[in-house]
Every structure is written in C-alpha cells, then in structure tokens.
C-alpha positions as CSV (number, residue, x, y, z in Angstrom):
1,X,53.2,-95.8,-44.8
2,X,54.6,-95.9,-41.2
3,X,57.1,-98.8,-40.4
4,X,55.7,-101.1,-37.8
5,X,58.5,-100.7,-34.7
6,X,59.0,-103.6,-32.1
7,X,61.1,-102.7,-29.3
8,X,62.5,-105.8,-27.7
9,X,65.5,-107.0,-25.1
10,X,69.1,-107.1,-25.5
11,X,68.5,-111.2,-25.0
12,X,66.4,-111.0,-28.0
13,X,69.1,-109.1,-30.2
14,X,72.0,-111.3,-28.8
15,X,70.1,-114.6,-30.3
16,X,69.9,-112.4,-33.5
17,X,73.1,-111.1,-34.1
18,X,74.6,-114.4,-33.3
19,X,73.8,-115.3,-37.8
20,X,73.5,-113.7,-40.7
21,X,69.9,-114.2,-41.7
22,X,67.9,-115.2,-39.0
23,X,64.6,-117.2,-38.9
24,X,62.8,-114.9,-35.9
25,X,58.7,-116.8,-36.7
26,X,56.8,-119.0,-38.1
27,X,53.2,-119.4,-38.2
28,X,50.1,-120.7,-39.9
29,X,46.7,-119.7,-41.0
30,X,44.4,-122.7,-41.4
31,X,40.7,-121.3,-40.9
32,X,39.1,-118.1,-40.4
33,X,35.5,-117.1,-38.9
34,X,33.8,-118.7,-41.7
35,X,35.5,-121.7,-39.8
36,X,38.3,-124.2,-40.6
37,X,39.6,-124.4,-43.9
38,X,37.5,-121.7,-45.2
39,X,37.9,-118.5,-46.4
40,X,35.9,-115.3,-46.5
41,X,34.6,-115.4,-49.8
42,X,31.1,-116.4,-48.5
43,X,30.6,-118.8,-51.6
44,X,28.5,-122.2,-49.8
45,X,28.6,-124.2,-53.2
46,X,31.0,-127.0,-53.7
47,X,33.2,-127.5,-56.8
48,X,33.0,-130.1,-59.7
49,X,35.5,-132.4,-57.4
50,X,33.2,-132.2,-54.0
51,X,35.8,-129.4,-52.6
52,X,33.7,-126.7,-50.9
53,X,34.1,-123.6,-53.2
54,X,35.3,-121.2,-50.3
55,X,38.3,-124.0,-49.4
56,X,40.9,-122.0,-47.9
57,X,44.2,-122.8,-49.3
58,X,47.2,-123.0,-51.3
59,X,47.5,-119.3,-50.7
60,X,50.9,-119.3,-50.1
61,X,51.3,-119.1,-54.0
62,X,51.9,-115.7,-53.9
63,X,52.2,-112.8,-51.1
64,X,53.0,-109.1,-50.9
65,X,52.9,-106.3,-48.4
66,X,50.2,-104.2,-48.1
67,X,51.7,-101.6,-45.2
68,X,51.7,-102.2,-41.7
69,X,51.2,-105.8,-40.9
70,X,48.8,-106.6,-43.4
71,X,49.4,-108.2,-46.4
72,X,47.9,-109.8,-49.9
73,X,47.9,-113.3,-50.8
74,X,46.9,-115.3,-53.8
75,X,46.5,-119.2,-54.1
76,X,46.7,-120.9,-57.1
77,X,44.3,-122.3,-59.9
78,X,42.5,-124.0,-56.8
79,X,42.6,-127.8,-55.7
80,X,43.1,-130.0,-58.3
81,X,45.5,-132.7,-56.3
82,X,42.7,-134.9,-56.3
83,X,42.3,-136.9,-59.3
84,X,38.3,-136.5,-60.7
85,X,39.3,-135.5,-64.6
86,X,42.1,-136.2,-65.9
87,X,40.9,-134.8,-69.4
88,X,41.1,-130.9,-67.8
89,X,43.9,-131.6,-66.0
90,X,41.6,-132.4,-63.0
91,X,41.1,-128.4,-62.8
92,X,37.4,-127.1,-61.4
93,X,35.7,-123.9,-61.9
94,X,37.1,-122.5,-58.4
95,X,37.2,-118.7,-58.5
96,X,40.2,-117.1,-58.5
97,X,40.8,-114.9,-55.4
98,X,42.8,-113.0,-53.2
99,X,43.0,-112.9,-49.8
100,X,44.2,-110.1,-46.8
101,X,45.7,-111.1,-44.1
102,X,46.8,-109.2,-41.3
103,X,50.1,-110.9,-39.5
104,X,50.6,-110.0,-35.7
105,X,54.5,-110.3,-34.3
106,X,54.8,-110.7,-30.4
107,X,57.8,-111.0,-28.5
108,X,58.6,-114.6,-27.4
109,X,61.1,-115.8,-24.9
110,X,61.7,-118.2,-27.4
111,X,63.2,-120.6,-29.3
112,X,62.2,-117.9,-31.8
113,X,62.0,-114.6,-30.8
114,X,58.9,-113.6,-31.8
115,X,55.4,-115.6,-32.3
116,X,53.3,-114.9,-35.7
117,X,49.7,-114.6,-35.5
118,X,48.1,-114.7,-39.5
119,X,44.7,-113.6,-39.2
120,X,42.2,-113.9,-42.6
121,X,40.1,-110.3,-43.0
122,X,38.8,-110.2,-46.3
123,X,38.5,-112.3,-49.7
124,X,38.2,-110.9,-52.9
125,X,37.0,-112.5,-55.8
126,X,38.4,-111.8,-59.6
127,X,35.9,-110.9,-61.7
128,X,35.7,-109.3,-65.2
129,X,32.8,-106.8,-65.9
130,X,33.3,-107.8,-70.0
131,X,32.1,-111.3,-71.4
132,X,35.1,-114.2,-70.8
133,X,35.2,-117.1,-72.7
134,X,34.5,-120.4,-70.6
135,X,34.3,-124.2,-71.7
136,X,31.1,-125.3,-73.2
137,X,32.4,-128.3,-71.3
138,X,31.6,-132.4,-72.4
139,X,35.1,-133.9,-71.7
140,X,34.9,-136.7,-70.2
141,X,35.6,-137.6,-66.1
142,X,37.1,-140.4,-64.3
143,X,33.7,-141.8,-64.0
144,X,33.1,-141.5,-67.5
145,X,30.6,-138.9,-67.2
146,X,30.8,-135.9,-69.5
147,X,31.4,-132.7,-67.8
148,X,29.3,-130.0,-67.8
149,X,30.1,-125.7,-68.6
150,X,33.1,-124.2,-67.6
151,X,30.6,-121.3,-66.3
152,X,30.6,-120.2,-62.6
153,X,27.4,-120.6,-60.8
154,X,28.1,-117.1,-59.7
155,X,28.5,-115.5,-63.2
156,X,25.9,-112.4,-63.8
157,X,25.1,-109.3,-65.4
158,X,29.1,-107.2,-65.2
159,X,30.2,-110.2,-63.3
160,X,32.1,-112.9,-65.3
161,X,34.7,-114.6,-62.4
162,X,38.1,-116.1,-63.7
163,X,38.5,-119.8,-62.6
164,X,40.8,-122.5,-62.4
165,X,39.4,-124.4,-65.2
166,X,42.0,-125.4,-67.7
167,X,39.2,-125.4,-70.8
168,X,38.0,-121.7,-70.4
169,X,40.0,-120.8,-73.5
170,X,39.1,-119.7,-76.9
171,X,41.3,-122.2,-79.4
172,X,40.5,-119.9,-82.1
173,X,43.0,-117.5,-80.6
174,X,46.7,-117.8,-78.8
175,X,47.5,-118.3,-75.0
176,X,47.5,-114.6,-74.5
177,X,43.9,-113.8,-75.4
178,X,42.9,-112.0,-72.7
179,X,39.5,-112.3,-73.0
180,X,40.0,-116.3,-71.2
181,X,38.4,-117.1,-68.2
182,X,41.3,-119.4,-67.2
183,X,43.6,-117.9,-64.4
184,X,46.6,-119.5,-62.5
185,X,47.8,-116.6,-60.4
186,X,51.5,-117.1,-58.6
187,X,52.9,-113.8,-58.2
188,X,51.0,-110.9,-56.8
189,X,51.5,-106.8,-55.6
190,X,49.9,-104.4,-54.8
191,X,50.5,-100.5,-56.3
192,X,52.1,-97.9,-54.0
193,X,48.9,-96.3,-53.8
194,X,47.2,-98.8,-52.6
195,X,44.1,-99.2,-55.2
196,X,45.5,-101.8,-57.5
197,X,46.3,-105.7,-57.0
198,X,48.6,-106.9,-60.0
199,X,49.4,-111.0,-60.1
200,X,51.2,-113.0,-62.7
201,X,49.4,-115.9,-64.0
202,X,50.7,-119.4,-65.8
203,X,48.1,-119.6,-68.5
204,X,48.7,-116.9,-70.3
205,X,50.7,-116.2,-69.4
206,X,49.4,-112.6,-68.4
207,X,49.8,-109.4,-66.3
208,X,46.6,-108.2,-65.1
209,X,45.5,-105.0,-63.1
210,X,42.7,-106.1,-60.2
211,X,40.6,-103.1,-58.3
212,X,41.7,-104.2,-55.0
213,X,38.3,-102.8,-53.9
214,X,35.9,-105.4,-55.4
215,X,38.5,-107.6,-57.6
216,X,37.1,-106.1,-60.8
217,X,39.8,-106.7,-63.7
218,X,40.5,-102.7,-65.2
219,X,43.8,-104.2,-67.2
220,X,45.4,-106.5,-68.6
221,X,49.6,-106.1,-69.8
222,X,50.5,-107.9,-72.9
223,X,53.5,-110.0,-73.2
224,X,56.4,-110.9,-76.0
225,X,54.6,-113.3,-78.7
226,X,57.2,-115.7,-78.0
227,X,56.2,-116.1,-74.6
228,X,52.3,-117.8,-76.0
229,X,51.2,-120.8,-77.2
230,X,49.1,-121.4,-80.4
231,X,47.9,-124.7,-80.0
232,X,45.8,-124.2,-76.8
233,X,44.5,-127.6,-74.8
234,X,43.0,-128.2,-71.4
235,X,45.9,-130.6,-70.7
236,X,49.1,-129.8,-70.4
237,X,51.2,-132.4,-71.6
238,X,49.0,-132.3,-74.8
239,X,49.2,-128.2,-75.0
240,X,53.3,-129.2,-74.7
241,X,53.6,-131.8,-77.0
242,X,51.8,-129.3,-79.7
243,X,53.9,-126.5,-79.6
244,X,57.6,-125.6,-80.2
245,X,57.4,-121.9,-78.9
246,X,56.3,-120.3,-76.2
247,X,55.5,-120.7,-72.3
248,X,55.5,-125.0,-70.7
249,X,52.1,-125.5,-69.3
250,X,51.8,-124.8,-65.8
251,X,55.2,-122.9,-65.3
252,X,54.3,-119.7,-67.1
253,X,54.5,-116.5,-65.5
254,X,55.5,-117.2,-61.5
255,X,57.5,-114.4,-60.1
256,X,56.3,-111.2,-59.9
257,X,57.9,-108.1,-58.5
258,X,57.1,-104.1,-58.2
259,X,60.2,-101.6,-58.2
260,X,60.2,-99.8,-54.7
261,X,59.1,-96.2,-57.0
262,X,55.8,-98.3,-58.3
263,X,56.8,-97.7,-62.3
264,X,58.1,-101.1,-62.7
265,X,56.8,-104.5,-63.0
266,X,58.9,-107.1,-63.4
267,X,58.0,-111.0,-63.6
268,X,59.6,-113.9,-63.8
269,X,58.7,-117.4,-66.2
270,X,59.0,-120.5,-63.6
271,X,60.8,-122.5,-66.6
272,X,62.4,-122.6,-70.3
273,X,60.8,-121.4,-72.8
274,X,60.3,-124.3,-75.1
275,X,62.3,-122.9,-77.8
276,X,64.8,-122.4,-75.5
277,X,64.8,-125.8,-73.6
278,X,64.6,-127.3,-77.1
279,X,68.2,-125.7,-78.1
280,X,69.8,-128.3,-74.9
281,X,73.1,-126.9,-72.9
282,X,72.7,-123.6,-71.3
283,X,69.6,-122.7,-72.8
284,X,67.4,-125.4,-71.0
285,X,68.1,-123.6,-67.6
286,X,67.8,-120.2,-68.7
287,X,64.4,-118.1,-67.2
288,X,63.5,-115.3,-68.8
289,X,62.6,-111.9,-67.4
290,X,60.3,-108.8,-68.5
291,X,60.2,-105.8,-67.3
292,X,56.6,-103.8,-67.7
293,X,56.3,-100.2,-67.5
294,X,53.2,-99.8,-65.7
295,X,52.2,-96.3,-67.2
296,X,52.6,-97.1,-71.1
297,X,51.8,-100.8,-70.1
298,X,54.6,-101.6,-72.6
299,X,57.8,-104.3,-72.0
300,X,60.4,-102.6,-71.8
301,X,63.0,-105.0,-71.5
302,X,64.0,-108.9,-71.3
303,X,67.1,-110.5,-68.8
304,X,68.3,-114.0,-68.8
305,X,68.5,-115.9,-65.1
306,X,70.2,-119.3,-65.5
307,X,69.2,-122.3,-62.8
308,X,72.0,-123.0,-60.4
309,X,70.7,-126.0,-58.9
310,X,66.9,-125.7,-58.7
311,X,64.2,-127.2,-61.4
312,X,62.7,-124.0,-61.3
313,X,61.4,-120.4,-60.3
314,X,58.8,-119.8,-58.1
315,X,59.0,-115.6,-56.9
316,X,61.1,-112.4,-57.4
317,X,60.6,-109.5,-55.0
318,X,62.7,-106.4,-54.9
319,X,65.4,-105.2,-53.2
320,X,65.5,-101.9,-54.6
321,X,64.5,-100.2,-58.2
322,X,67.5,-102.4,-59.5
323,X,68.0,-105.5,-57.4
324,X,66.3,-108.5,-56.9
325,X,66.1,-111.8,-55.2
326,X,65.1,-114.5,-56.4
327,X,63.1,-117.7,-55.0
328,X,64.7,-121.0,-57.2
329,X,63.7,-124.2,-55.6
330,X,63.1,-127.7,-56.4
331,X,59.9,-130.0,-55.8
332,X,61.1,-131.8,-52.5
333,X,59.5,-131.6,-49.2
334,X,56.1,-131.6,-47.3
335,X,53.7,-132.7,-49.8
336,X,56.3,-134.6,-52.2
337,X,57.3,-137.6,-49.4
338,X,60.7,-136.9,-49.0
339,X,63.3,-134.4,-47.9
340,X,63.7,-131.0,-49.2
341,X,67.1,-130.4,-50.9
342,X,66.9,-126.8,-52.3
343,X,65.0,-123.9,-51.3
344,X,67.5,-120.8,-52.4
345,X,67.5,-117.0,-52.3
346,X,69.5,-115.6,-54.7
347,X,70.1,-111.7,-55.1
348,X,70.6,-110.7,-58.9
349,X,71.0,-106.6,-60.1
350,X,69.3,-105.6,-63.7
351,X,71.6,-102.5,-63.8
352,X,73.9,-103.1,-66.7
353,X,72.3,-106.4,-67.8
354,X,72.2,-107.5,-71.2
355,X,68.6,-107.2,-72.8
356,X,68.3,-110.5,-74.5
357,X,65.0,-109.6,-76.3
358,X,65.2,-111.7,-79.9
359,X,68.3,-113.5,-79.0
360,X,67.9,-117.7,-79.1
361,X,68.6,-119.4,-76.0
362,X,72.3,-120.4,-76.2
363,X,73.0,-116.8,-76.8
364,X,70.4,-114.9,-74.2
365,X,72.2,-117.8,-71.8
366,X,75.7,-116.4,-72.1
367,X,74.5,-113.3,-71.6
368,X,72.4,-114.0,-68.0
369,X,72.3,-111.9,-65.1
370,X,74.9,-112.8,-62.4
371,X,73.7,-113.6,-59.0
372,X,74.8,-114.5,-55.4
373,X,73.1,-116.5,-53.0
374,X,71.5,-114.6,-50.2
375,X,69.8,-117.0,-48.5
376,X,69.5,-121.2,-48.4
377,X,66.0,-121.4,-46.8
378,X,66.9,-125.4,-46.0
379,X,69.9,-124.6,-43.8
380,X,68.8,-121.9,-41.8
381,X,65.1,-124.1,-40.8
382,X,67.4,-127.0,-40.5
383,X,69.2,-125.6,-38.2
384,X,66.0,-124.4,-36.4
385,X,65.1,-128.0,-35.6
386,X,62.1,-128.2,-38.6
387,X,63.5,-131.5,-40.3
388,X,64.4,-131.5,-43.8
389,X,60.9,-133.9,-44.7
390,X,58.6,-130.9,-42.5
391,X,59.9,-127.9,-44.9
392,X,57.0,-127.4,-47.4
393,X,57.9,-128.6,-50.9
394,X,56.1,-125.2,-52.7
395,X,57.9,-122.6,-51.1
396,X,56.5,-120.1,-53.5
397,X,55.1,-116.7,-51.9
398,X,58.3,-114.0,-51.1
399,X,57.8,-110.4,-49.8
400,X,59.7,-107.8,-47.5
401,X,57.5,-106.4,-44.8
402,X,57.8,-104.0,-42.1
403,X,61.2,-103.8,-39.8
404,X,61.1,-104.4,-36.4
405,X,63.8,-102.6,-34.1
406,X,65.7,-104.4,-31.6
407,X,67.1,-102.4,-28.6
408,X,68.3,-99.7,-31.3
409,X,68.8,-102.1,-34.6
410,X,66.5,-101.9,-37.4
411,X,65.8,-105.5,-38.7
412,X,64.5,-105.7,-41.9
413,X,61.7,-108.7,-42.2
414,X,61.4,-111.0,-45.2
415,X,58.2,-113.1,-45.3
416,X,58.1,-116.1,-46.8
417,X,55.3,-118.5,-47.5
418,X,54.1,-121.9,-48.7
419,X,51.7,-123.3,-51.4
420,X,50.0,-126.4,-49.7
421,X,47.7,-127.5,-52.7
422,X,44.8,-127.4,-50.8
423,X,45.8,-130.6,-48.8
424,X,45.4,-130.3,-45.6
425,X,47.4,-133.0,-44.9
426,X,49.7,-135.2,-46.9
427,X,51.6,-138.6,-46.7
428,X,55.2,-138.4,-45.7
429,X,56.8,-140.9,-47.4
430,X,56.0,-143.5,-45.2
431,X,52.1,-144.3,-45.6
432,X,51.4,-141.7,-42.5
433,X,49.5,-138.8,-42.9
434,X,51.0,-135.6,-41.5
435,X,49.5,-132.0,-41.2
436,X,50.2,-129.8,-44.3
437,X,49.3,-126.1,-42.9
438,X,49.0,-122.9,-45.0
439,X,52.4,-121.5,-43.6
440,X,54.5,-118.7,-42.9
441,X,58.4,-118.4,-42.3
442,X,59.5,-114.9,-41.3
443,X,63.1,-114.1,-41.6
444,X,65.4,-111.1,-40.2
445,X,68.1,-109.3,-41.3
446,X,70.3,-106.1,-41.4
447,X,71.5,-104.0,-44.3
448,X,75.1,-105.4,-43.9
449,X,73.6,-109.1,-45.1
450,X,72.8,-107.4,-48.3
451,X,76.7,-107.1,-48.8
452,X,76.7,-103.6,-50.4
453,X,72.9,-103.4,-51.7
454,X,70.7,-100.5,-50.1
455,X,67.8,-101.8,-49.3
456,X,64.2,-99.5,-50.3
457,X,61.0,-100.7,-49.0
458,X,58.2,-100.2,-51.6
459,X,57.1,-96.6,-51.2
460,X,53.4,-97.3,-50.2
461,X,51.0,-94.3,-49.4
C-alpha cells in the first residue's frame, strides 16, 4: 500500500521541528449523510433506552489503519450512560459495528499545521451466520417493567447480530463460550491483506475474525482459562463479586495490536486479573498480555505490563514485529467533570521478555516488561491551548497511519481517538453542558523520537 505524501513549507517544518512529538490536527466526526449523529448502518429502529439504533458514537473505542487515509473504527457495547436498567447494566440490544472512515489532511497556516477532515463511508454490522445465544429477557427496568428478549429485531435466517446486551450469555457455560451474543469490542485491526477485521472484546473476553466485506464472524481465537469467568451475570459488580479468577467485568480484553508482518496478534487486558489483584502489592497493577498466532490460532505467549500511574489500559499498537506502545490512562476529563491528569504513551519491547504464563501475580509482576514513556498526551494538548477539563476522559482508539513529508522529512503520523459514550454532550463539572464530539488527535513524529526503535508500518497489500 502506497504512503500518502504531503509536501508542505519550510514554515510548516520549522513549527514541527521546534518538539519532539508534535500535535499537527485535530478533528471530529459527529454525523454523516444519514444526518447528525447517525451512522450508515441504515437501521431506523430505536433501542430498549429510546436511542435511535443507528446512533453514531463512541467510536473512538478502537481504530486502525486501513491504507491511505482510510481507516476502521469500532465503538463500544453501545450507549448505555443513560440509566433505564440497572438489572443489565443499563445495556440495549445495539448491534455491534464497525465503521470506515476516510480522514483528509490539508495544509493550514495554522495554529496547527494541517486541518483533519473525518468523513463516515460505510458501516458494517457483526453478524454470526451460526445460532448465538441471547437473553430470554424478564429482568426488571427502572420503571419496574420486565424486559423483553435479548433478540435483535434484525436477527434472520444466517444472520444472528452481536449486541451490547450484557444477558446474551449462556450460564451453563464460561465467559469464553463463543457461541454469546454479548460483544464489547475496544481494540480493532485489520489483516495485511485487507479481508479480515479482528477486535478485542471485554466480555469474553475474545478474539474474533470479522469478513470485513459483510461483518460475517469466520473465527473466533480462544484465550488462557484463567482469563474467563464461571459465574456469568448481566451485572457486573454481581459477575465480580462471584468469582476469584479470571477477567473484571467491563475491563477485559482492551488493547489490541497486529505485528507489522500480519502473523501476530497481540492484546492487551484493561485491568488485573482478579486473581492477581486479589494477591495486593505488585500484582494489583500488573496487565497481562497474549500473543496469538494468527495461522494455528494458538497463544503463544503471556508478558506482564505493570501500571505506572494510570488505573488502567485502554490500546496497544505496534511499533514494529517487537515493540509496542502502549495507551495507560486514567478516568479524568471530558465526560468525567474535571480535569484530565494522565493520558500516557509508553513504548515497551517483547524481545527477551519473560513469558509469565502459569506464574501468580507477585511473581509474573517482578518479571514485567520494561517501558519508557514516549508520549504524555496531557502535556503536549495542554500546551496546544485545549484545557486540561476539554481533553476527552476515554482516550482509547491508537493507530499509526500514513507519513506525510515535509519539505524533505518523512513524518510519521499517530492517530489518536476518543470514546464519547454516545453523549453528545456532557456536564463539565459545573452544571453546564458542553459539547462531547466523536474526536480525533493526530500526532507527528520522526524516527529519532523513537530513541533507537525502527519503526515498520503494517505491511498492507
């Protein structure tokens, strides 16, 4: 796949060489043709909470790039900000989606040297051409009503759709059945030949393979036993409460990465274990990591990543076939009321690592992956005049995308966006309401900010 090349002005490489990481655009993608706040799936129903079923959000979640200036995004489990049922974890039956974006650069005479145009072509539906197992419903809302089927109205012959719901689960069977409707996708990428759409999911939590074509689900990667839950429940604190091992509800399976050579999948858990946080000290901030081989479909290995000063995970994405960075934040900002704190890039390298399969926290914790920060997202917007309170509190979606070269200097681009819960707009702190857009941050920078890394875009053909 051909590099997209921007030539610009020696004014425009002076404001970038002038730091090491540069923010060069931001921008925001907050309705389509189908209108605002809608995406292209073409679905006119609305969802058990009143939300139309096309809402376009929270799809900052998770991005990758698809070559060129287009890339894939996935939102979350769908809106469920909104208290309606608090027995479900006020979840809905919103299909789980992803969407393609293309994202035009133009030069700017500033203050950021280029302007970022997202434009939404295309939404794609998940879907399962096998029988899923959905919620035969009656919990109780807000109202006191009982709710009705976990089913999609959608749902026919070869088309069962994977939806936010967090009942459409078999109790019979462990977190990792596959065969479960219920999907909470935060990490996606796309093959190097282009056919395949892979995201990580919270759930299960799972890997699964997605016909980027028509969304149709043709695999599905198992995980490490440890990493499932037996006692399975709609709610999360109720799923926590019943279990001593395996993944915390709702921070399963967030970060998801592809090696450069398309063999290697590697993803990321957004918190402990909770065998591991249960052990205290080290363990509680220790991540794990698998590594998937996507041929044999097999893990092949597990890492340790300790928190530095963030409550959790949200992305990987990878510098090369070795090296990663990785997206730990915490749960300040736009959409929390107050001020974002952390929001940190750090770089880590698997070559050499200790495998820490079978190893109890304390001991996979002394054995963690080093890592060096490569980026502290806060500073550098900061310093762009976006105030601490306007940086989005879900910084979640990482990915490298084209370079642009400036008067002779390649400028590698690293896209990040935010999940906005489907809120299109939030309270600040203060009792005012304040825009919440579907955003993205573009940053630049050259191979010398990677302090001695080589850096490989993914090999897409």
């Amino acid at each position: 796949m051909k590099q997209v090349v921007l030539v610009l002005s020696i004014f425009v490489l002076a404001h970038l060489s002038s730091a090491q990481v540069n923010l060069i655009a931001v921008g925001s993608l907050n309705s389509s043709s189908a209108g605002p706040w809608a995406d292209l799936s073409g679905l006119t129903n609305t969802i058990e909470n009143g939300a139309p079923a096309n809402l376009l959000g929270g799809f900052g979640s998770g991005i990758c790039w698809a070559g060129g200036n287009t890339f894939l995004a996935v939102p979350d489990r769908g809106p469920n900000a909104v208290a309606w049922a608090s027995s479900i974890d006020d979840t809905t039956s919103y299909i789980e989606r992803f969407h393609t974006i293309t994202m035009q650069l133009e030069p700017s005479p500033g203050p950021l040297p280029f302007t970022l145009t997202p434009t939404l072509e295309t939404t794609t539906l998940f879907y399962s051409s096998s029988p899923l197992v959905y919620g035969v419903g009656g919990e109780i809302d807000n109202l006191g009503n009982a709710i009705g089927s976990g089913v999609p109205l959608q749902n026919g012959l070869s088309r069962n759709y994977f939806t936010g719901r967090s009942d459409n689960f078999d109790a019979n069977q462990n977190s990792g059945y596959s065969k479960d409707a219920r999907l909470d996708s935060e990490g996606v990428r796309l093959s190097n030949d282009g056919q395949f759409v892979y995201t990580s999911d919270e759930y299960g939590p799972y890997v699964n393979v997605f016909l980027r074509a028509n969304g149709q689900r043709v695999r599905s990667f198992h995980l490490p036993e440890d990493f499932f839950v037996t006692n399975l429940s709609p709610m999360g604190a109720a799923e926590i409460a019943g279990n001593t091992i395996g993944r915390v509800a709702n921070k399963g399976m967030e970060g998801l990465a592809i090696t450069p050579d398309g063999k290697t999948l590697v993803g990321i858990v957004q918190n402990s274990l909770i065998q591991d946080a249960a052990e205290g000290g080290a363990a509680a901030n220790l991540l794990r990591i698998v590594t998937i081989d996507i041929n044999t479909g097999k893990t092949t290995h597990e890492y340790g990543y300790l928190l530095t000063t963030g409550s959790g995970v949200s992305e990987i994405t990878a510098i090369n076939n070795h090296e990663f960075l990785v997206d730990e934040r915490d749960g300040k900002g736009r959409g929390a009321g107050n001020k974002a704190k952390i929001k940190q890039l750090f770089k880590i390298d698997l070559d050499g690592a200790v495998d820490i399969a079978g190893m109890d926290g304390l001991t996979a914790a002394a054995n963690a992956v080093s890592k060096t920060l490569f980026l502290d997202i806060v500073n550098v917007l900061t310093a762009n005049n976006i105030s601490a309170s306007n940086i989005p509190a879900k910084i979640e979606g990482l990915a490298f995308g084209s370079d642009v070269i400036l008067n002779g200097t390649v400028i590698h681009t690293l896209w990040v966006a935010n999940d906005n819960d489907f809120l299109a707009e939030v309270d600040d702190g203060t009792g005012n309401m304040i825009p919440n857009p579907n955003q993205f941050f573009v940053f630049g920078f050259t191979n010398a900010d990677l302090n001695g890394s080589e850096f490989v875009p993914q090999q897409l053909h």
